[in-house]
C-alpha positions in Angstrom: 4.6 -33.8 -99.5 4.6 -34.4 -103.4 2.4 -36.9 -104.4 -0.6 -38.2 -106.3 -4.2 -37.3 -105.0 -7.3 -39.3 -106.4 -9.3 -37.0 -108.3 -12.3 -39.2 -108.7 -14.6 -40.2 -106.5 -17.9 -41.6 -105.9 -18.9 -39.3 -104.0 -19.0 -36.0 -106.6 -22.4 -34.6 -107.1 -21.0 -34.1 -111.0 -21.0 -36.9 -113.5 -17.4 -37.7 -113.7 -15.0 -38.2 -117.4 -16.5 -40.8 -119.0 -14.1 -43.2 -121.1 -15.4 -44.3 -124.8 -13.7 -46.6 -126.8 -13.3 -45.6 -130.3 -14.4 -48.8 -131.7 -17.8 -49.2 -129.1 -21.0 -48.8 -131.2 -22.2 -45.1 -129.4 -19.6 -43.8 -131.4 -20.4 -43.2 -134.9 -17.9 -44.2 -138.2 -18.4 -42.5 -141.0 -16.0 -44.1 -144.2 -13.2 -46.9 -144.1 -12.5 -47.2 -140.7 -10.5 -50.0 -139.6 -10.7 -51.7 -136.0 -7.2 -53.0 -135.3 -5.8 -55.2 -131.9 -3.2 -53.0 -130.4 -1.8 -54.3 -127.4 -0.7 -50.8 -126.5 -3.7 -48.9 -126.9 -6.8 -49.2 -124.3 -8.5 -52.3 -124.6 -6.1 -53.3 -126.7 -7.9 -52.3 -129.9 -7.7 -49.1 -132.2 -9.8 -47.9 -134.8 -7.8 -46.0 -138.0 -8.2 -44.3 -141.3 -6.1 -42.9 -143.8 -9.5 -41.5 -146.3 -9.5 -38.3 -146.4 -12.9 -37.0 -144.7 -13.5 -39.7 -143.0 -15.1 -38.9 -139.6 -16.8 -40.4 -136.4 -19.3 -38.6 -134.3 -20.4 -38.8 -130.5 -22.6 -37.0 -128.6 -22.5 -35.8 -125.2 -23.7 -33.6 -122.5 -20.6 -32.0 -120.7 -18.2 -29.3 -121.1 -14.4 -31.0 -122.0 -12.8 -33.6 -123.5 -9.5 -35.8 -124.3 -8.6 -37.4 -127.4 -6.6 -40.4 -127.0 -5.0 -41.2 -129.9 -1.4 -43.1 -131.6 1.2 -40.9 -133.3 3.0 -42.5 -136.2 5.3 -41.8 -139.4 2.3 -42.0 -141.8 0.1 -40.1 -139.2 -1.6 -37.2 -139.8 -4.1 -34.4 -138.8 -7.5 -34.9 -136.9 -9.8 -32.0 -137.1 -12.0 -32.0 -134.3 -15.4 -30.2 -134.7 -18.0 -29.1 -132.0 -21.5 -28.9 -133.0 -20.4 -28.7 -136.6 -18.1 -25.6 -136.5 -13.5 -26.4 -136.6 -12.7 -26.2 -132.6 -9.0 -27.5 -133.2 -6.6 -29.8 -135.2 -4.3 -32.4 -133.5 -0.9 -33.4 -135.6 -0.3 -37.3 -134.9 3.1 -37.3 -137.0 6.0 -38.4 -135.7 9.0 -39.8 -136.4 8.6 -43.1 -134.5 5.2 -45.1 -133.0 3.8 -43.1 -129.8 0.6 -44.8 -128.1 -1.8 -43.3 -125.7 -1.6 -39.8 -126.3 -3.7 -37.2 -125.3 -5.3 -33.8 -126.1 -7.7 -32.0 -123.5 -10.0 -29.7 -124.2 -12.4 -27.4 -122.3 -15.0 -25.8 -124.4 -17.3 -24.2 -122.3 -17.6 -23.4 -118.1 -21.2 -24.7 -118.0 -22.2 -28.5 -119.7 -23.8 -27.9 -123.2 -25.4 -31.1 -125.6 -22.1 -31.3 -127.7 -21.4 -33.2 -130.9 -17.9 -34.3 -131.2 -16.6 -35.0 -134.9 -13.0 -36.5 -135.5 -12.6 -36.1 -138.8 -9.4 -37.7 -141.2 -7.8 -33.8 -142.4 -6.3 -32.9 -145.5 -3.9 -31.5 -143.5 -0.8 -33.2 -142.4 3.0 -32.5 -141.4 5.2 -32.3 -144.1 7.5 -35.5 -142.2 4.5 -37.7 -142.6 3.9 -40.1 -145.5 0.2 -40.4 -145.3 -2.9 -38.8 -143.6 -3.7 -41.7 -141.1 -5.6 -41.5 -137.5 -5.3 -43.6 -135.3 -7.9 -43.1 -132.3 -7.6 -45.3 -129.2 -10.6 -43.5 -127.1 -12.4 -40.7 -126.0 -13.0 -39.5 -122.3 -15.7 -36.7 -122.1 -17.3 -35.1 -119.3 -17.6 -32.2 -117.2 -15.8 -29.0 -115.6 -17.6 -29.1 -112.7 -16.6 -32.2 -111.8 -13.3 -31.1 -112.1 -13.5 -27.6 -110.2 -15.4 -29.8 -107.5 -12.7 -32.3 -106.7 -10.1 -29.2 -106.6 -11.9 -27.7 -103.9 -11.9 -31.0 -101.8 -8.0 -30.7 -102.2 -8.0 -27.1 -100.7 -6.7 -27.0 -97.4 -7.0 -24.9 -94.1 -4.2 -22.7 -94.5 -5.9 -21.0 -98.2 -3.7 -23.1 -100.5 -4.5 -26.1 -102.7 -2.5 -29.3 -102.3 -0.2 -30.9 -105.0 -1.9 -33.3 -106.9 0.8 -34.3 -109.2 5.0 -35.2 -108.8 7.0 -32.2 -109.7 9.8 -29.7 -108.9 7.5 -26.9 -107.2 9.3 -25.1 -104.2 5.9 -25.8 -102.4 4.2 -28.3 -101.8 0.6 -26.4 -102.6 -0.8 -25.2 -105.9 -1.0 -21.3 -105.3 -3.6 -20.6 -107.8 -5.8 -22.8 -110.2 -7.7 -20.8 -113.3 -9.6 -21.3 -115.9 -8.9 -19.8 -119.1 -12.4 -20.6 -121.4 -11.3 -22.2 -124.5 -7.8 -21.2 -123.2 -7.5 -23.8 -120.6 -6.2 -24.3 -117.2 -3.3 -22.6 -115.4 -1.9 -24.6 -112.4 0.4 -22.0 -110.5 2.8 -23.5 -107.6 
């Protein structure tokens, strides 16, 4: 049947994703960085900046991560840099407050030492009044852990089962893939 399947477990033989929050002392802040109470973000608390190169840094050994952060109207680009080089850029605009949003990322399909930098861009989307980010946490970790708790969902008959609600016509994922820096596929 559809449903939810618990993905971790203390049982994995891989270091689960590990949840930071932005304002905890391991990670770094670089500029005017704010810490603001939010009770809609993650411990209720946010840290934001609207300087242009502002940045904070953490480090860890792994090979993904999410970015949970707040869109807004006065949001704008965070560029996000692995080990010093531009892996991506995350618009935060939008038209009306949005908390607890995410962006995943798998870099790599065995765990590397990674430096993380969030940095305020000079980019932003044309709709937004300012450059703000607003980042609520981080979770980091790695792809074996994630591959490994897969497997413990694949069942007898060669298929995987259905970890999330949906519309499939089955109820098995056919075909789970990774893509490198492309991703995952999920195929029902």
């Amino acid at each position: 049947t559809y449903g939810y399947a618990l993905l971790q477990t203390n049982e994995s033989k891989y270091a689960p994703f590990q949840w930071v929050e932005a304002e905890s002392d391991v990670v770094r802040k670089y500029g005017n960085w704010l810490i603001t109470t939010d009770t809609n973000d993650f411990n209720f608390t946010n840290i934001n900046s609207s300087t242009i190169g502002d940045y904070v840094d953490f480090e860890f050994f792994g090979s993904g991560f999410t970015v949970i952060y707040d869109k807004c109207p006065s949001c704008g680009y965070i560029d996000v840099y692995l080990n010093g080089s531009l892996f991506a850029q995350i618009d935060t605009y939008s038209s009306s407050v949005s908390h607890k949003q995410y962006s995943s990322h798998y870099f790599s399909q065995t765990d590397v030492p990674t430096k993380l930098t969030l940095r305020v861009s000079n980019t932003k989307n044309s709709g937004s009044s300012n450059y703000t980010i607003i980042l609520d946490s981080i979770r980091v970790g790695s792809i074996k852990y994630r591959e490994l708790e897969y497997e413990r969902l694949f069942m007898s008959d060669g298929k995987y089962l259905t970890t999330s609600s949906g519309s499939a016509s089955s109820n098995y994922i056919i075909s789970y893939h990774y893509f490198g820096s492309g991703g995952w596929a999920v195929i029902y």
